[in-house]
N, C-alpha and C positions, 0 to 999 in steps of 0.2 A: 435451576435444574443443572447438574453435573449431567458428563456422556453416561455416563455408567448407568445411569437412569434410564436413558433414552436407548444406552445400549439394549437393556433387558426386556426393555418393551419390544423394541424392534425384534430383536432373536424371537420373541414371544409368536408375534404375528408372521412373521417372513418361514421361521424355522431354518433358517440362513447361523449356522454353529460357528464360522468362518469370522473371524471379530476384522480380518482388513477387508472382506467384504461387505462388510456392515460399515466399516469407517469408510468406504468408499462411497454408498451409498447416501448416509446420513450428510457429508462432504457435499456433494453435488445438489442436493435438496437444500441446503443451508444455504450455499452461494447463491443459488435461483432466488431466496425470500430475499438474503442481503441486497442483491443487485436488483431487486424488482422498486423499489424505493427510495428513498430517504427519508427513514423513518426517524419520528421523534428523538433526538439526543443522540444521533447517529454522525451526525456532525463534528467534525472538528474544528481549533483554530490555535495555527501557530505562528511564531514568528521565525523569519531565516533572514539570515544574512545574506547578498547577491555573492556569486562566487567574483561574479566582474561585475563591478560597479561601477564601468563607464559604460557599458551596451545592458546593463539591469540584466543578468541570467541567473536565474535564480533555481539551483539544482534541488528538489525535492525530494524524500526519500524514501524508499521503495515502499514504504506502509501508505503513500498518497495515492488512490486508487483515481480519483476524480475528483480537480477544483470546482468549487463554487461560486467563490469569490475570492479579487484581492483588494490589499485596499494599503495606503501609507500607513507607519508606525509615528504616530504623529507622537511627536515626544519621546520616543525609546529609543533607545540604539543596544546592538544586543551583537555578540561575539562567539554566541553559539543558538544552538534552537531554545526556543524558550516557549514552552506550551501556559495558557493562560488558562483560568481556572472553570469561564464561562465562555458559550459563545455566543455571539451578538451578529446575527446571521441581518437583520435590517439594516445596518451602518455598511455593508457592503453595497447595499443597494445607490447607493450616493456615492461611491466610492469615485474620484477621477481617475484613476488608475484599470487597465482591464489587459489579458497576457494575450501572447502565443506560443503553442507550445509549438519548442525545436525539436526534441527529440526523445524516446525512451536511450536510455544507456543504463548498463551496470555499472558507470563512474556515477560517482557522485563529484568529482572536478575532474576535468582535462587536464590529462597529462603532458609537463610541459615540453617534453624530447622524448625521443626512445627510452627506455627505462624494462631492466629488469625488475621484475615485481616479487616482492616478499608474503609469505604468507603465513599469518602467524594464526596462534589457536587463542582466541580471546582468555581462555581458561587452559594456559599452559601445564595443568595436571591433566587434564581429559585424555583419555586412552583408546577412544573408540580406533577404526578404521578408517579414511574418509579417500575417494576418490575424486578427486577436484579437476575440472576440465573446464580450459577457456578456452578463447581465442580473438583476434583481429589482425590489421594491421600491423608490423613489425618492421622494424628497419631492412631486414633483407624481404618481404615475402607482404603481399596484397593482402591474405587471409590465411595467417597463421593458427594453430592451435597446437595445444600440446596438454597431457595428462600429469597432475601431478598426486603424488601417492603417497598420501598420511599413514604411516605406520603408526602403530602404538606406542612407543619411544617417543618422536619426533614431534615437536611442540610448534617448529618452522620448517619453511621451505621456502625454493628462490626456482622461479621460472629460468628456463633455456633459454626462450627467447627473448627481446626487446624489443616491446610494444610501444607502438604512437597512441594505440586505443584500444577498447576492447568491444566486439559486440557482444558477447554472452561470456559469462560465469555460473557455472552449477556445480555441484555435487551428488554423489551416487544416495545415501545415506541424511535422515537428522540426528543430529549431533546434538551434545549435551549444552556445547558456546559458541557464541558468532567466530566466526572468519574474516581474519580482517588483510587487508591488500595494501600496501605501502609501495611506493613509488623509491627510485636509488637515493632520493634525497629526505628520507622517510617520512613524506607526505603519506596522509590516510586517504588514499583512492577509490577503493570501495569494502562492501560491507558485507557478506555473504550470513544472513540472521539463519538460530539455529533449526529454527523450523520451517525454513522453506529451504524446497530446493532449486530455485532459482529465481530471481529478483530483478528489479529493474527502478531505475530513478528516472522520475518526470524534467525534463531540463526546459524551462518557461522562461521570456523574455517580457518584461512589464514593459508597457506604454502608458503615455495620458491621455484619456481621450480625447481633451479639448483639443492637442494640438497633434497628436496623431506620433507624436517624435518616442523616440527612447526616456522613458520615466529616469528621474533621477534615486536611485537607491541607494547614498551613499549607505545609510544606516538597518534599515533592515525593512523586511515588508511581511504584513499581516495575510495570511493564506487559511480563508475556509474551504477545506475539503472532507469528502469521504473517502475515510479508508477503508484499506482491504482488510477484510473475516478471516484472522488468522485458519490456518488448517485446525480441525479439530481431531489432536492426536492422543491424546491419552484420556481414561476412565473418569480424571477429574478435572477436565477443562470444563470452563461454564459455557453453557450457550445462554446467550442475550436473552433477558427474559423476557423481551416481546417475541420470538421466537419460539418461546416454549410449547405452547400447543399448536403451534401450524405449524412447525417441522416435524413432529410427528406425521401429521397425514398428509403434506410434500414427500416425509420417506416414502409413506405407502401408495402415494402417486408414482415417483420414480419407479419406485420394484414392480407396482403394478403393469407398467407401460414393459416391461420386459416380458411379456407373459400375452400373444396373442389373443387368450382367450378373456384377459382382464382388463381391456383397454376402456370401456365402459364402465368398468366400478373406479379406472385411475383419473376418468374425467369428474368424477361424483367427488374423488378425494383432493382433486384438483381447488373446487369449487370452495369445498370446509376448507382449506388450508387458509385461501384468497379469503376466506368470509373471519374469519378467527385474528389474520394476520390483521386487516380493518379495522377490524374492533377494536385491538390491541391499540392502533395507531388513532383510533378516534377517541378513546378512553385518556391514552396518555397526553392529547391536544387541548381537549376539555376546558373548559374554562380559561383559558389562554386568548389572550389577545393579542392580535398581530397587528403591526400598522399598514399602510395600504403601500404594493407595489408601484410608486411613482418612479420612475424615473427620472436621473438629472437631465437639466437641458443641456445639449451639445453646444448651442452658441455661450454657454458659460465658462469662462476661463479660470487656472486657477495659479497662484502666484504665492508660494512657501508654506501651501496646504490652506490658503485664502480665498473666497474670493474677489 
């Protein structure tokens, strides 16, 4: 099912004419089903490189909502992300490797001095308007910020200040191409993608558990996580087709719950959304065999991915 579908049904029932208030609504109902599970083939698995490979920090990127698992790239080595074509959610369970996370940030590396940052339009034809606002840390000042202002002309722009770091980057506006952020030595810093308007990278640090110390990453490390439900902005984006009939009566939960007098038919639509979304998830597990959650032992050590 496309929005445009779910648009016309929705307008149908609601009588809501207002298509951002319908996209707002349908929005909020989607995320709830997304984040209520991890539902079959919702998973991912990729490989990244450590940005520092002597303390394992391994900056993840803003479509990584929540790890599952990590595990060595036993045999690979890899120079960029490299997304594999299945995933093998039981091999993490043995895994001797397990993270913590350091920090959210909108870097995807640490910047290595103060640095004026550049801002360019991934798709230097695009025309739109864009209002670009960050901020942090700068050479002169605790907690800088300043506004940068994409005319329709202008394909770049160069920040005032010079930042050691940044806590947030957003924009006013979605735009037609990513935003990308270069460092004065034109490293690619961060990433600002066209349809969100603000983002953040997961920054994790791997260990082993046998011995509790900094995992060694020279080459690259295997990451299952769920990702984030991109926003659902236009007429023909898809929604997930386990989604397709309990977001329907999740929209008409949420609208309902706005409506004092309806709060007893949004618990009824509550119930079908949870009952439909189930099914969907016990349909699509079916006949599927999983092996049993064992755990590795702790007193087992392990020696060039050996044991």
């Amino acid at each position: 099912m496309i929005v445009q579908q779910l648009l016309e049904l929705a307008a149908n029932y609601s009588g809501i004419s207002d298509g951002s208030t319908l996209y707002d609504f349908i929005n909020q109902a989607a995320q709830e089903l997304w984040n209520s599970e991890d539902f079959p083939g919702t998973l991912q698995e990729e490989s990244f490189k450590p940005y520092d490979s002597g303390e394992a920090f391994v900056s993840l990127p803003y479509y990584v909502q929540a790890i599952r698992g990590v595990r060595p790239c036993i045999g690979m080595t890899t120079d960029v992300m490299h997304k594999v074509t299945a995933v093998m959610d039981d091999q993490y369970v043995y895994s001797p490797w397990r993270w913590r996370q350091v920090k959210r940030s909108p870097l995807i590396r640490n910047l290595g001095e103060a640095s004026q940052l550049t801002i360019k339009r991934r798709l230097p034809a695009a025309t739109e308007e864009v209002i670009v606002t960050l901020g942090g840390p700068s050479d002169v000042a605790e907690s800088a910020e300043e506004t940068v202002l994409f005319t329709a002309d202008a394909s770049e722009k160069q920040t005032v200040n010079a930042y050691e770091d940044l806590t947030h980057i957003c924009k006013d506006v979605i735009t037609t191409c990513d935003l990308e952020f270069y460092d004065s030595e034109g490293n690619l810093v961060a990433v600002l993608p066209n349809n969100f308007l603000e983002v953040f990278n997961t920054i994790i640090q791997i260990t082993a558990t046998c011995s509790q110390r900094t995992a060694c990453c020279n080459n690259c490390v295997l990451v299952l996580f769920k990702p984030y439900l991109p926003p659902l902005l236009r007429e023909t984006d898809h929604i997930p087709e386990f989604m397709e009939q309990s977001l329907y009566f999740k929209f008409k939960e949420w609208l309902d719950l706005h409506s004092a007098d309806k709060l007893e038919r949004a618990g009824i639509m509550a119930v079908k959304s949870t009952a439909l979304h189930e099914r969907a998830a016990l349909i699509a597990e079916r006949g599927q065999q999983r092996p049993l959650n064992v755990r590795r032992s702790p007193f087992i050590s392990y020696a060039g991915y050996r044991l």
